[in-house]
C-alpha positions as CSV (number, residue, x, y, z in Angstrom):
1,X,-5.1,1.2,-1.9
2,X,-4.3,2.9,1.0
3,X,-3.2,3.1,5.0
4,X,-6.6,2.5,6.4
5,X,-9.5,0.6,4.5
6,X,-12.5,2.4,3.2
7,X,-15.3,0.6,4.8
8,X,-14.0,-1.1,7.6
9,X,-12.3,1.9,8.8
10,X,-14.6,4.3,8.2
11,X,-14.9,7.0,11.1
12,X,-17.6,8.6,12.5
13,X,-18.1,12.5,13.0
14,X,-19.6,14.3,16.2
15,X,-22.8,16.0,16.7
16,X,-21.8,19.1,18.2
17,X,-23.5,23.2,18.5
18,X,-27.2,23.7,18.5
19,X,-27.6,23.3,15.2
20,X,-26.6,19.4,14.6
21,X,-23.3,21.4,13.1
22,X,-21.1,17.7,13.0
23,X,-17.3,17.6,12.8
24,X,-14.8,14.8,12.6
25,X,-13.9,14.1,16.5
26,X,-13.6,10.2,16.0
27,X,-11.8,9.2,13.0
28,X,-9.3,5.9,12.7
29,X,-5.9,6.6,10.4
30,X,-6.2,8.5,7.9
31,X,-7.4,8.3,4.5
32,X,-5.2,7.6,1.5
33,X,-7.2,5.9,-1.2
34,X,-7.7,5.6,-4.9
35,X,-9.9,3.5,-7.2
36,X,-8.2,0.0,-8.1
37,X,-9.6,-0.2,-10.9
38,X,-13.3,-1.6,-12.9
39,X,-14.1,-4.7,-12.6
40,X,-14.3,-6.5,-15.9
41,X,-17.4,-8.3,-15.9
42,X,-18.1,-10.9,-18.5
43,X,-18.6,-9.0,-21.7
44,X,-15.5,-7.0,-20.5
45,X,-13.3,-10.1,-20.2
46,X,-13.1,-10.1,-23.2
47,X,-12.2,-7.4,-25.0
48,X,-9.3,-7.0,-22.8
49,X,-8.3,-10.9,-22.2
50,X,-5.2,-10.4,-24.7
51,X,-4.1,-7.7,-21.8
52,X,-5.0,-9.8,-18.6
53,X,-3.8,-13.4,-19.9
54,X,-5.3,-16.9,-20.3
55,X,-7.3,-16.8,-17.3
56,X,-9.2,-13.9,-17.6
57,X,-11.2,-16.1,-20.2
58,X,-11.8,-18.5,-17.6
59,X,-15.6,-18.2,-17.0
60,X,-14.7,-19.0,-13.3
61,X,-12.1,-15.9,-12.9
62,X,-12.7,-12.5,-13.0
63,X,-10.1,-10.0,-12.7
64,X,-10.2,-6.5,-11.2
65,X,-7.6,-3.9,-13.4
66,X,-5.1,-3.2,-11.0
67,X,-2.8,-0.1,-11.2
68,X,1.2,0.1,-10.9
69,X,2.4,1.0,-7.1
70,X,6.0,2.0,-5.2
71,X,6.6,-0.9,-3.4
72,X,9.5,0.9,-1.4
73,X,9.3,4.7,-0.4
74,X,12.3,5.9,1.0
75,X,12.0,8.0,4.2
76,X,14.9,10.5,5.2
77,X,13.6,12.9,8.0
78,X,15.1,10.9,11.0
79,X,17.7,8.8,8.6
80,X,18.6,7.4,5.6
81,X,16.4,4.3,5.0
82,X,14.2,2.6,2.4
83,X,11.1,1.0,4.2
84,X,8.5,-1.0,2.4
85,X,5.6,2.2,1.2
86,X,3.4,2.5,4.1
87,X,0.2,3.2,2.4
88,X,0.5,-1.1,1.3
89,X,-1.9,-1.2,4.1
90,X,-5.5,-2.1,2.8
91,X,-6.9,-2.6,-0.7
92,X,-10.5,-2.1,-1.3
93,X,-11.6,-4.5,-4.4
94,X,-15.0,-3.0,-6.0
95,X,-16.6,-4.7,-8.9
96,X,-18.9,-2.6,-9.8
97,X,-19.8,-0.1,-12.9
98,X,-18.1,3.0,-12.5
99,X,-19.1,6.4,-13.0
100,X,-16.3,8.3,-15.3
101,X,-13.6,9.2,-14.2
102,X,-13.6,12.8,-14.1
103,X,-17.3,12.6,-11.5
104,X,-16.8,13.4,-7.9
105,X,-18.6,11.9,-5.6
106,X,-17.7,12.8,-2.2
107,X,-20.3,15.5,-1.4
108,X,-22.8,13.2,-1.8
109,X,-21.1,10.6,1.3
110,X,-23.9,10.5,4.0
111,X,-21.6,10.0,6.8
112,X,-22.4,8.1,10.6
113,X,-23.2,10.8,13.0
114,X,-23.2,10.1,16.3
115,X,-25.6,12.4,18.5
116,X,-24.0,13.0,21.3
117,X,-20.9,13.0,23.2
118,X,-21.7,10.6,26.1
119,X,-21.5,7.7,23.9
120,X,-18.8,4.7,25.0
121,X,-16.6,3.6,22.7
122,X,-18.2,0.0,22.2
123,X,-21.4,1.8,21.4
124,X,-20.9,3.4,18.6
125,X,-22.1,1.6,15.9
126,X,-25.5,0.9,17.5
127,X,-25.7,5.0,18.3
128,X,-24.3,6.1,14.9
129,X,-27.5,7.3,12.5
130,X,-27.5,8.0,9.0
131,X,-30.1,7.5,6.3
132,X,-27.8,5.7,3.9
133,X,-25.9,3.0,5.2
134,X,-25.4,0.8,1.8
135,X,-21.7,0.3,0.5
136,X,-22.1,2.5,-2.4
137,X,-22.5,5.5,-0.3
138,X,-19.6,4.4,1.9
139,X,-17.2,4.4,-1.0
140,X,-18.2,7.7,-2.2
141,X,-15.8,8.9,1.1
142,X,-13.0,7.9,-1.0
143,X,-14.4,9.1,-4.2
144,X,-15.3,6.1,-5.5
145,X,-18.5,6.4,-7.8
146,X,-20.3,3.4,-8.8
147,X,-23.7,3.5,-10.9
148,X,-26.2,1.4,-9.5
149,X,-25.1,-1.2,-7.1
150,X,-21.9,-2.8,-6.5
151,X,-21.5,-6.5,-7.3
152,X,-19.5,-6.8,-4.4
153,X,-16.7,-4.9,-2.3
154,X,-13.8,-6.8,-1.0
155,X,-11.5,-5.2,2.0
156,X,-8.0,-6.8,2.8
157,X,-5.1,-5.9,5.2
158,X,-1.8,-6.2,4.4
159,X,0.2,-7.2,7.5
160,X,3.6,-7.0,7.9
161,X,5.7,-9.1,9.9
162,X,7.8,-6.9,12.7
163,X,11.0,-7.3,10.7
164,X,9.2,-6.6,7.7
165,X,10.6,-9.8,5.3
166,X,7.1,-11.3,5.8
167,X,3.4,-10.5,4.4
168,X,-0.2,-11.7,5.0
169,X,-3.1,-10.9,3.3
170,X,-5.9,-10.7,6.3
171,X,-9.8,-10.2,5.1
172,X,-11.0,-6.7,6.4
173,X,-14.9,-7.1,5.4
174,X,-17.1,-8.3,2.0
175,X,-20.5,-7.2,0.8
176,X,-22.1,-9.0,-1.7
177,X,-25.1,-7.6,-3.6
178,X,-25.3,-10.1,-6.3
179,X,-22.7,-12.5,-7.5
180,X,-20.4,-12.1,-10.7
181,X,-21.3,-15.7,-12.6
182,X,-25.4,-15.7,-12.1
183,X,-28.2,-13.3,-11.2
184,X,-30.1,-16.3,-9.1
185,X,-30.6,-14.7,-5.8
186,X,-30.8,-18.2,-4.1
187,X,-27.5,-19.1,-6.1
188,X,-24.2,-20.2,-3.6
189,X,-20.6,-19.9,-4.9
190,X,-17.4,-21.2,-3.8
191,X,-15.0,-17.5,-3.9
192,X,-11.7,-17.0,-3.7
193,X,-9.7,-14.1,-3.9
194,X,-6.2,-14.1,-5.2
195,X,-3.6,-11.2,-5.5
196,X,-0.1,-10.8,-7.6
197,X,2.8,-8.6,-7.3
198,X,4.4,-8.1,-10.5
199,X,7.3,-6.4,-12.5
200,X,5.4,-4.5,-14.8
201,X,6.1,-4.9,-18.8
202,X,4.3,-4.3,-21.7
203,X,2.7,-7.9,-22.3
204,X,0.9,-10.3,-20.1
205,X,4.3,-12.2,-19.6
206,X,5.4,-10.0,-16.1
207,X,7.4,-11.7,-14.0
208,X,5.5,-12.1,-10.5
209,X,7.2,-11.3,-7.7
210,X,4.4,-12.9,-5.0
211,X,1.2,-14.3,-5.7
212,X,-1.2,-14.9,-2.4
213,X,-4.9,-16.2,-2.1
214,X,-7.7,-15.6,0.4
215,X,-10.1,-18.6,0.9
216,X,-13.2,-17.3,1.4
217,X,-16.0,-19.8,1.1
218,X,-19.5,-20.6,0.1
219,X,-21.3,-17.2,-0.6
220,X,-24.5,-15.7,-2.1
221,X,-26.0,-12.5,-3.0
222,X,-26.9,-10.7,0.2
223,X,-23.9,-11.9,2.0
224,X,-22.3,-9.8,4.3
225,X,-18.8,-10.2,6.3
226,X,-17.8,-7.2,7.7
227,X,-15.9,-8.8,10.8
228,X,-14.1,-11.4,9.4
229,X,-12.6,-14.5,11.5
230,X,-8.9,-14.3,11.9
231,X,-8.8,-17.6,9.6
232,X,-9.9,-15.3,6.7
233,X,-6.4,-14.6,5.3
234,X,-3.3,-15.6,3.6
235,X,-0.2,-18.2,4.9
236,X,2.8,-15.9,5.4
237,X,4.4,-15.0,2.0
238,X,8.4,-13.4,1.8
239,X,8.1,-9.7,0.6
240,X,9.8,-9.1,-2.7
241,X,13.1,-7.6,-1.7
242,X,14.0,-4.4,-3.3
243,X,15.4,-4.8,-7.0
244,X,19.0,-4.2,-8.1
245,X,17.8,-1.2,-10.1
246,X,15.5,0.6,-7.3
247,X,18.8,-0.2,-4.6
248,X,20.9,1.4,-7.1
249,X,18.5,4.7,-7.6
250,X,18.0,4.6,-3.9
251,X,22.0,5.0,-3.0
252,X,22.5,7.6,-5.7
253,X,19.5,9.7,-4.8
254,X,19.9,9.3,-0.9
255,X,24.2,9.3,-1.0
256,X,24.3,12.9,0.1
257,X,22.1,12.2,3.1
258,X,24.0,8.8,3.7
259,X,27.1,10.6,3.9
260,X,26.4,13.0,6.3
261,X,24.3,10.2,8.6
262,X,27.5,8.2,8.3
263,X,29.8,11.2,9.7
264,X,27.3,11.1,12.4
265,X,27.2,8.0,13.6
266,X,30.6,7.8,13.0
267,X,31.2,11.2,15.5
268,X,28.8,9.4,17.7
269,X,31.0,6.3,18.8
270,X,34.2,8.3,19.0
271,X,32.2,10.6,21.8
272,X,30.9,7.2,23.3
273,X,34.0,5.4,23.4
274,X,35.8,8.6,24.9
275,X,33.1,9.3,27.5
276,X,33.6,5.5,28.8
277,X,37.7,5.6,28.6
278,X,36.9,9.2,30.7
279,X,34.8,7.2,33.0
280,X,37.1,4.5,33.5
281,X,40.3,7.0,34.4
282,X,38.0,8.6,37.1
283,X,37.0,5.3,38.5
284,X,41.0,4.2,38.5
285,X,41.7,7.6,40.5
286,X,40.6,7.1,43.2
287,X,43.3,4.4,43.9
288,X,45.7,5.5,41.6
289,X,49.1,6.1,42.7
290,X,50.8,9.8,43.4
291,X,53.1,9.5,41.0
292,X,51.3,8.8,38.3
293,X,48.0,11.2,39.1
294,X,49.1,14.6,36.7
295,X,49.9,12.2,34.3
296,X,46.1,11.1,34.6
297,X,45.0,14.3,34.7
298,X,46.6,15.3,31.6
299,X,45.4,12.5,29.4
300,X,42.2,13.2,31.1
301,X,42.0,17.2,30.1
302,X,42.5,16.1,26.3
303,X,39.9,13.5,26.8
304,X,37.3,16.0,27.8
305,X,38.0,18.6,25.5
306,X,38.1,15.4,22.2
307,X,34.8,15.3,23.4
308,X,33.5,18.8,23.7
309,X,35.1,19.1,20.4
310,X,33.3,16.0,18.4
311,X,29.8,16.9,20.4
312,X,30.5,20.3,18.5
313,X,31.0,18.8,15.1
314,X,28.2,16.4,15.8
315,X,25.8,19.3,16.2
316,X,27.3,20.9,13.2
317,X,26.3,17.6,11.2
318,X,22.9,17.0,12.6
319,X,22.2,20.9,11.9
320,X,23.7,20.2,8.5
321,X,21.6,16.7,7.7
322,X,18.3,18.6,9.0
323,X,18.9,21.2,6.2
324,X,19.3,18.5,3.3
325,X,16.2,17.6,1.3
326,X,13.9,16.0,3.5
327,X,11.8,14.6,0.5
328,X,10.2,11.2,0.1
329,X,11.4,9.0,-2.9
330,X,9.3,5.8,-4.4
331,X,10.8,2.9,-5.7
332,X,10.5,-0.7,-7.4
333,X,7.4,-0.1,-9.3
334,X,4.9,-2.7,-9.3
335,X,1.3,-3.8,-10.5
336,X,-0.5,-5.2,-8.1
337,X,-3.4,-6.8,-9.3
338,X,-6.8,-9.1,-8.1
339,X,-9.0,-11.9,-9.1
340,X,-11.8,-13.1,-8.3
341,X,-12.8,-16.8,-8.8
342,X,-16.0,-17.7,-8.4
343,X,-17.2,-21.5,-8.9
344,X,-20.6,-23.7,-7.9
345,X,-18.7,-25.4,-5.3
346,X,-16.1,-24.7,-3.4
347,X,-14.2,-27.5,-4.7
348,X,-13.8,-26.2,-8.0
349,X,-13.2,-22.9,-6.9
350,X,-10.0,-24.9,-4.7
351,X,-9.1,-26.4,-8.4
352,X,-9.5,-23.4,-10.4
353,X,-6.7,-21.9,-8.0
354,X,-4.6,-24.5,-8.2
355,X,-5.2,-24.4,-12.0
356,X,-4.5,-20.6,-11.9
357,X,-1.4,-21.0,-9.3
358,X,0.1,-23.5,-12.1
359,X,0.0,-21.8,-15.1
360,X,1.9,-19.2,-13.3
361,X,4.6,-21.3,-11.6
362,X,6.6,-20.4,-14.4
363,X,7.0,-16.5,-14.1
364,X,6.8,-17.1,-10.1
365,X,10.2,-19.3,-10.9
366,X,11.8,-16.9,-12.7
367,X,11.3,-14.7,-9.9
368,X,12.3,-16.8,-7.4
369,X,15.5,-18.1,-8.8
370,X,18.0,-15.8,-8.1
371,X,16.6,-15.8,-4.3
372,X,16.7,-19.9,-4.2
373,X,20.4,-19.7,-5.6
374,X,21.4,-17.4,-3.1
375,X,19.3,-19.8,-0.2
376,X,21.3,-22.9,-1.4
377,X,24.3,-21.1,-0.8
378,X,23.5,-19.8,2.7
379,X,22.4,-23.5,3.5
380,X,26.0,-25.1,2.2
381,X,27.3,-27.9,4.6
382,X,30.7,-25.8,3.6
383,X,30.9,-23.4,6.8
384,X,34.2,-22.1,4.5
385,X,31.5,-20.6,1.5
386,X,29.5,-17.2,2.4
387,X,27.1,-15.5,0.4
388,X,28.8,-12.9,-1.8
389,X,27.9,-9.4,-0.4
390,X,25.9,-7.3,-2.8
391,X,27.3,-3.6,-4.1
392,X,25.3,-1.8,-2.2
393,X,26.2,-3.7,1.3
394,X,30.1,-3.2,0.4
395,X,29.5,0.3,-0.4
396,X,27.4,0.4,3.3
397,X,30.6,-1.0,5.1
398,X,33.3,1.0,2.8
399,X,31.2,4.1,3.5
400,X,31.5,3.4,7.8
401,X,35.2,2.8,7.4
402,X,35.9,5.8,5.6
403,X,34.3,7.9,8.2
404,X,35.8,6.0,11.4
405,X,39.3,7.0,9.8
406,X,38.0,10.6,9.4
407,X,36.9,11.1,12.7
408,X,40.3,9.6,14.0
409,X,42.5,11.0,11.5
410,X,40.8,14.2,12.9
411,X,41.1,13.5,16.6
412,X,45.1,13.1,15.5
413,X,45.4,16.3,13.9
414,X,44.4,18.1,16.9
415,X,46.2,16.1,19.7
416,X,49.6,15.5,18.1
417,X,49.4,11.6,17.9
418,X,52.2,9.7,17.7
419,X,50.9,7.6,15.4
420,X,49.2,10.5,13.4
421,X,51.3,8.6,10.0
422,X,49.4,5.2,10.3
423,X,46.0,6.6,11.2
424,X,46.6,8.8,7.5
425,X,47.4,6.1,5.4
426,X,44.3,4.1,6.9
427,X,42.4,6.6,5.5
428,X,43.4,7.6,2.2
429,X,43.2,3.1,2.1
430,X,39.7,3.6,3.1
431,X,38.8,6.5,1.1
432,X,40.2,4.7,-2.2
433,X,38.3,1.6,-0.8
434,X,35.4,3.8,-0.4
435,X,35.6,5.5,-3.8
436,X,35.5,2.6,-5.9
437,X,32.7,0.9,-4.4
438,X,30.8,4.7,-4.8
439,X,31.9,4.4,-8.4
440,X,30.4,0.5,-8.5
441,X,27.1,1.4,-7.9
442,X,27.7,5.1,-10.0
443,X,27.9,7.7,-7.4
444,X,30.6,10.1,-8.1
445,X,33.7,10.0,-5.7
446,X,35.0,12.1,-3.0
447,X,37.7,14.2,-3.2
């Protein structure tokens, strides 16, 4: 599983010296990849059945082992934030008979060379030359060593939807050398290709957190799709929001960070707010009366040097938050894995999933119930009735109050405020405020 996918995305190196020396001068994204997993083929099944569930005994479903995965990485060079792991971006499904595990492969990858440079970019793949073109030697690239031939490689995309609560699964290429359920050449098969996001736990009994399908169609050894139609994918499935337990890792590993960001952002209204009152007195100048012009003036002065005197601090905290940790951090564990069904028609195939998609409805529930709870409130006909905001939001909002009072408690200090009082006790209210909801979620307070 990785960023890019390992056949459709493979790149193609140069032809370059005098000496068909090649180097990589063409390449797509680059390469993070590691084997899925064996297929278990029908002797297989069942030995490990008792691991896999009911339907890994189904002579119509075949499951690839899948492996666990961070669904969330967080990501801290620019700001604090936990984004979904970028490397969900293509799965490469291989069932196949592996070599062991300790064998690498990759010097044996015969790459596509193109031989020249004057080569347009639509061009490429009827330039490119290599003496073995075959799947199996296309996998090697990511070190993934099969004996003999594959049964069949299947490529998907994960895309995201731009706000990132979405998912589809999009088909990225399959190669078929021989199906799973026959060794008739001439045989057709109705496939489909199904995927589940689960908790992981130490029986079959996981609670999935998404399930999705691919429809592929009728297929038969020899078959090749390596540019699939866009109608070769997955309806649009909500991403599994980030657990209670990964949230509350993620705010007491990253609350260091968040603090600092938060003094930040926090310096960087005050300077924006006083750069637009600064703008506004100029603007009112140049009608203002004589009498009240020093005054102006005055006012003005402090607000220029509040200003220079945040922008200083805000440097000091940006150098500060660019010396912290920079470190990515993983979260929410999952085990994501695939199945192939594989039926005479395609009609049973279509049942088998529906079958499959059943027997599951119950963990898929269980997942689903705290999120259709929380939907039923959100769609109340009571306008009065709002969602209850979660720990780590009201530590989020405690945490931007606190620092708002800061800065102006601050910005007091130095100008002689009049109401210098007021402006304390807001924040030694918002610093308790913000203290317990750090103690909620088990960070340790502030002093």
């Amino acid at each position: 599983m990785g960023e890019s996918c390992v056949i459709a995305d493979e790149p193609y190196l140069l032809q370059v010296g005098p000496h068909d020396q090649v180097e990589r001068s063409i390449s797509l994204s680059g390469l993070v990849v590691s084997k899925l997993g064996q297929a278990l083929l029908k002797g297989f099944v069942r030995a490990t059945s008792s691991q896999l569930g009911a339907f890994s005994r189904s002579k119509d479903m075949y499951y690839v082992a899948a492996k666990d995965f961070n669904l969330y990485r967080a990501t801290l060079y620019d700001s604090p934030s936990a984004e979904l792991n970028a490397n969900l971006g293509c799965a490469t499904v291989v069932a196949a008979r592996f070599e062991p595990d300790n064998v690498d492969c990759t010097h044996l990858y015969d790459p596509k060379v193109l031989p020249g440079t004057d080569i347009a970019p639509d061009d490429f793949a009827s330039r490119a030359v290599r003496e073995d073109s075959s799947v199996e030697n296309i996998l090697r690239r990511a070190n993934i060593c099969v004996s003999g031939p594959a049964h069949s490689v299947y490529e998907v995309r994960f895309e995201k939807s731009d706000d990132l609560t979405a998912y589809r699964l999009q088909s990225a290429g399959l190669w078929i050398n021989s199906l799973l359920s026959t060794t008739r050449k001439n045989a057709k098969r109705g496939v489909v290709y199904t995927m589940e996001i689960a908790e992981p736990a130490a029986d079959t009994q996981m609670r999935i957190l998404s399930s999705a399908w691919v429809d592929i169609g009728e297929v038969q050894a020899g078959f090749e799709m390596d540019n699939p139609p866009s109608s070769s994918r997955s309806e649009w499935l909500r991403t599994p929001p980030m657990s209670s337990t990964a949230k509350s890792a993620y705010e007491v590993d990253t609350s260091v960070h968040q603090d600092v960001f938060a003094e930040i952002k926090a310096l960087e209204r005050s300077v924006v707010r006083d750069k637009r009152q600064l703008e506004g007195m100029r603007e009112r100048m140049k009608t203002a009366r004589e009498s009240i012009l020093a005054a102006t003036r005055k006012e003005m002065d402090g607000l220029e040097l509040r200003i220079l005197r945040n922008e200083s601090l805000l440097d000091a905290r940006r150098a500060e938050y660019l010396d912290l940790p920079q470190l990515e951090k993983n979260y929410m564990p999952v085990s994501i894995r695939f199945g192939v069904i594989e039926s005479r028609s395609q009609k049973r195939a279509l049942s088998t999933l529906a079958a499959y998609l059943e027997s599951n409805s119950s963990r898929i529930a269980g997942a689903a119930g705290a999120a259709a709870s929380k939907m039923a409130i959100e769609r109340s006909l009571d306008t009065d009735t709002l969602p209850e905001p979660t720990p780590e939001v009201r530590l989020d909002q405690a945490r931007t109050d606190y620092f708002d009072a800061l800065v102006a408690w601050r910005e007091s200090t130095y100008d002689g405020s009049p109401g210098a009082a007021d402006i304390e006790r807001n924040l030694v209210l918002a610093r308790d405020n913000f203290n317990a909801e750090r103690t909620a979620v088990g960070i340790a307070p502030i002093q």
